[in-house]
Every structure is written in C-alpha cells, then in structure tokens.
C-alpha positions as CSV (number, residue, x, y, z in Angstrom):
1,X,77.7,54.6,123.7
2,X,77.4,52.1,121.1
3,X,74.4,53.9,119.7
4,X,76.5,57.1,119.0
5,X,79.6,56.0,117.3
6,X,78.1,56.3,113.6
7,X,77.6,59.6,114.5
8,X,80.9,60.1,116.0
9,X,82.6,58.5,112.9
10,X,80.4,61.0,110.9
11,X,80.9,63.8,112.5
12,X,84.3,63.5,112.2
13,X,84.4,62.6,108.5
14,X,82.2,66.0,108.1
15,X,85.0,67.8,110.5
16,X,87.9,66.7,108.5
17,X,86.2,67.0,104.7
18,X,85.3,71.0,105.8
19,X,88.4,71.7,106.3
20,X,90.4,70.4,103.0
21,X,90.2,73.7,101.0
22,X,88.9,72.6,97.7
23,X,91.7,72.5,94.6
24,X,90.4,73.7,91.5
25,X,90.5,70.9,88.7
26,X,93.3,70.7,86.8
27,X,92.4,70.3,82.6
28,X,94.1,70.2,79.5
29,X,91.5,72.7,78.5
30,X,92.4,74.7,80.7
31,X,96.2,74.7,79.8
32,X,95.4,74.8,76.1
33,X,93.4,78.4,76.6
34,X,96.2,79.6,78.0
35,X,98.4,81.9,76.2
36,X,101.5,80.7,75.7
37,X,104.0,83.9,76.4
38,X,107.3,81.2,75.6
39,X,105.9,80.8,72.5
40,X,105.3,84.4,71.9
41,X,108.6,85.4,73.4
42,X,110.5,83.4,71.1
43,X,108.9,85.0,68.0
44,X,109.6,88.4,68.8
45,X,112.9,87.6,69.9
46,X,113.9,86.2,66.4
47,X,112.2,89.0,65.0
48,X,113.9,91.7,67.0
49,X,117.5,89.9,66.6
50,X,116.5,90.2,62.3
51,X,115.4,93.6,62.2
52,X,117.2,95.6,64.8
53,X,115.1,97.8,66.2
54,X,116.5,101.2,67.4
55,X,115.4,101.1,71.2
56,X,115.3,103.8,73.6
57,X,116.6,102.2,77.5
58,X,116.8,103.5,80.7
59,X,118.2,102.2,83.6
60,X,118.3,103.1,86.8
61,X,119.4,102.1,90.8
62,X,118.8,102.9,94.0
63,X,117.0,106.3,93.0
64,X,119.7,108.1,91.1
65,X,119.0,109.8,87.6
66,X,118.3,107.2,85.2
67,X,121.2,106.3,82.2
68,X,119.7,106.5,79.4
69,X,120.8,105.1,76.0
70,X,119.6,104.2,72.4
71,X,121.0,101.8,70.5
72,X,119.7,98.6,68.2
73,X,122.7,97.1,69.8
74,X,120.5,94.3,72.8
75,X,120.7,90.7,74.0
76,X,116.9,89.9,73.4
77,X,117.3,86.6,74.5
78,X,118.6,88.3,78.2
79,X,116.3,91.0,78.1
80,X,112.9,89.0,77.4
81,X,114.0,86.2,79.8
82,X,111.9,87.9,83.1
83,X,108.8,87.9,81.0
84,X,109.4,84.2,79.8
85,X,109.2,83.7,83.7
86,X,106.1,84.7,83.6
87,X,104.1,82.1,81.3
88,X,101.7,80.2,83.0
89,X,100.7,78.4,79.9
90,X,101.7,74.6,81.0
91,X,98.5,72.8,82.8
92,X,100.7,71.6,85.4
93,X,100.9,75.2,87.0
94,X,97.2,76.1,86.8
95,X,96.3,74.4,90.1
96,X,98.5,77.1,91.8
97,X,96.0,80.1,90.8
98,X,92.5,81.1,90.6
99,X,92.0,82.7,87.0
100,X,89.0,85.1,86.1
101,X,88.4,86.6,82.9
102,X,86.8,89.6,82.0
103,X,85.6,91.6,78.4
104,X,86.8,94.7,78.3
105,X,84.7,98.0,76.1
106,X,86.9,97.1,73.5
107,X,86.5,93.8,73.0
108,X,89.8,92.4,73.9
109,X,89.6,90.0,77.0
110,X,91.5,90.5,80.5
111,X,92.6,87.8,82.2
112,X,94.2,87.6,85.3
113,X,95.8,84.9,87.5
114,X,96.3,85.4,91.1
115,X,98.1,82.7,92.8
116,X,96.7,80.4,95.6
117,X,98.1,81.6,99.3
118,X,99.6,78.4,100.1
119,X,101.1,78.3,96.8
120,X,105.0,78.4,96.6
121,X,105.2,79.9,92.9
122,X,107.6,82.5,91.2
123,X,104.6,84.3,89.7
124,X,102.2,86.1,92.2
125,X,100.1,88.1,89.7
126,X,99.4,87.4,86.0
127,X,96.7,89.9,84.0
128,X,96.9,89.4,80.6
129,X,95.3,91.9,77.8
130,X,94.2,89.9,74.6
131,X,93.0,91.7,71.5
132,X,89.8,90.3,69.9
133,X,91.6,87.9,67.6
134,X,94.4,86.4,70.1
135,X,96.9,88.7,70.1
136,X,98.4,90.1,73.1
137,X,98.1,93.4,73.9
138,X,99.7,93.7,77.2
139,X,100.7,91.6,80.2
140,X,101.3,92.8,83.8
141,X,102.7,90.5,86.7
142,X,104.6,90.7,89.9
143,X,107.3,88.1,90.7
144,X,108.8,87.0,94.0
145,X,111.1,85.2,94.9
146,X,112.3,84.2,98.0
147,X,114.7,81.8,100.1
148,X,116.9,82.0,103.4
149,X,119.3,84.0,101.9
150,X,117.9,85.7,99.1
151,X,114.6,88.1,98.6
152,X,113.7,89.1,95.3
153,X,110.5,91.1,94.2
154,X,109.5,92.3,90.4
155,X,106.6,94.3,88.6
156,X,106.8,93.5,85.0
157,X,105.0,95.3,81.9
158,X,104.9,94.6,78.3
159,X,103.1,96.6,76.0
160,X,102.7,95.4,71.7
161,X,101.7,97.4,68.9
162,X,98.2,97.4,68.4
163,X,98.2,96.9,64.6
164,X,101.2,93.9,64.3
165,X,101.3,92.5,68.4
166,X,104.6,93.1,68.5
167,X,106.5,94.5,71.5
168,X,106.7,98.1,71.5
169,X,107.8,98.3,74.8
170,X,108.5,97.0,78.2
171,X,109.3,97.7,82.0
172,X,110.8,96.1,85.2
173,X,110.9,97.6,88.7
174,X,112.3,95.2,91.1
175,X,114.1,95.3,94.7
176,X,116.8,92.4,95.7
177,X,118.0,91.8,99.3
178,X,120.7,89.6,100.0
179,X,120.8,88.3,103.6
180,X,124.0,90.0,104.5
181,X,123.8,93.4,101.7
182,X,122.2,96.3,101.0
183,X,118.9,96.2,99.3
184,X,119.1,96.9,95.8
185,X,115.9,98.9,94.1
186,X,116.4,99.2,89.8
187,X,113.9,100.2,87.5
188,X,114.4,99.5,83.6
189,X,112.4,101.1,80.5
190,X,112.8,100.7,77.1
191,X,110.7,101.7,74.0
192,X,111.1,100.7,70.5
C-alpha cells in the first residue's frame, strides 16, 4: 500500500486541479483598452445640457400605444444613467467576462463581453461598435438584475453620429417584477 500513496496523492492533486475552471488573468492592459463609456457619458451629457438638443421620445408600458413627445426640455444626467451601468472599463470587473474582438468590413472593431456563468454581475452582455479611430459607434447590452424580492431585466442601445460620435439616439426595453406586483414591461426611444 505504501508503494501507491504517491500515486494516490497525485492522482488526487490531478482530480482537484481539473476541476478549478481556469480565471482569465486580470491586467491593467486589459482595463486600459477598454473603452471607458463613464468617461464618454459624461461628455455628451455636458454637451447635451449646453446645446439643447430638440429630441424626439417615446414611451411606452405594458403594450399600450406609445406617448410620444418632443422637447429639448431632458434630465441627461437621469436618462444616460442605464448606459453608465453598463461600462466595463475598470480592470477589477474584467475577470467576470470572456471578451472577443472582431474587425468588422468597415473597419471599425466589435467587441463584445459576455459574462462568466458563475459570475454575479449587473451586466450580462456588452458589444461595443468602435470606429477606426476610437470613437464609438454603438453599444448594445442586456442588464439583469435580480434579488429575493426584486427581478429586473434590460436591452440597452446607443447609437452616435458617424461624423462627430455623438449620441444620436438611444433605446431601453426592460420588464420589472416585484415579488408581490404585477410585472411591469416599458420600452423607451428617443432620437435627436
């Protein structure tokens, strides 16, 4: 029996490092070629609080026609808050997602993040549509959230101007479920 315990030992060893599922490594590389959507948000909310923009918005709930107004009259800092949700920019939150890139027939640069399945993260899906020279062009993601009492599930899109990067519009669809309520289902557009 004696004769068989380093085998036993290894064995074991083998046993228990196949089944750690591997994390990928965590850089500041990684974090810095990350675009920074905060960053970004900020920007175009300072430039959209200067200028005004007239902005077409429709809103609507639990399937009825949507209410649709324009005015220049909107709390940027309220209605860009969902897509700061979305930045996954800080290195501290790239272990929690594989990322792939991909060059698109234009030459801007896809890049999507999908989170890890044991991963507990706000963000499930990131895809991210960079022009050649940095700019974003778009950015599509699906938020969830949930908790005991509280379910909460979003599809975001942002669209820019392909000659300045900046917003042209945007989109939310969501559903919310409180434990004890009715499940909510909205849908907001808005074009400037």
């Amino acid at each position: 029996m004696a004769k068989y315990k380093p085998l036993l030992w290894m064995g074991l060893l083998l046993a228990t490092v196949a089944c750690e599922r591997p994390v990928p490594p965590v850089t500041n590389e990684v974090g810095q070629d990350a675009f920074n959507l905060t960053t970004y948000l900020h920007e175009q909310r300072q430039k959209l609080e200067t200028e005004q923009p007239m902005v077409l918005k429709s809103v609507a709930a639990q399937g009825r026609e949507p209410e649709v107004v324009e005015t220049p009259d909107i709390d940027w800092e309220d209605e860009l808050a969902i897509f700061e949700q979305a930045d996954l920019s800080r290195p501290a939150l790239q272990e929690f997602y594989t990322r792939r890139e991909q060059v698109l027939e234009d030459g801007a640069v896809a890049v999507e993040f999908t989170k890890l399945e044991d991963a507990s993260t706000l963000v499930h899906y990131l895809r991210l549509i960079m022009a050649p020279d940095g700019r974003l062009k778009q950015l599509n993601a699906r938020l969830q959230d949930e908790n005991i009492i509280f379910f909460s599930n979003r599809v975001i899109e942002l669209s820019t101007d392909s000659r300045t990067g900046d917003i042209s519009s945007y989109q939310v669809e969501g559903v919310q479920k409180m434990i004890f309520g009715d499940t909510l289902r909205y849908e907001v557009k808005a074009n400037l």
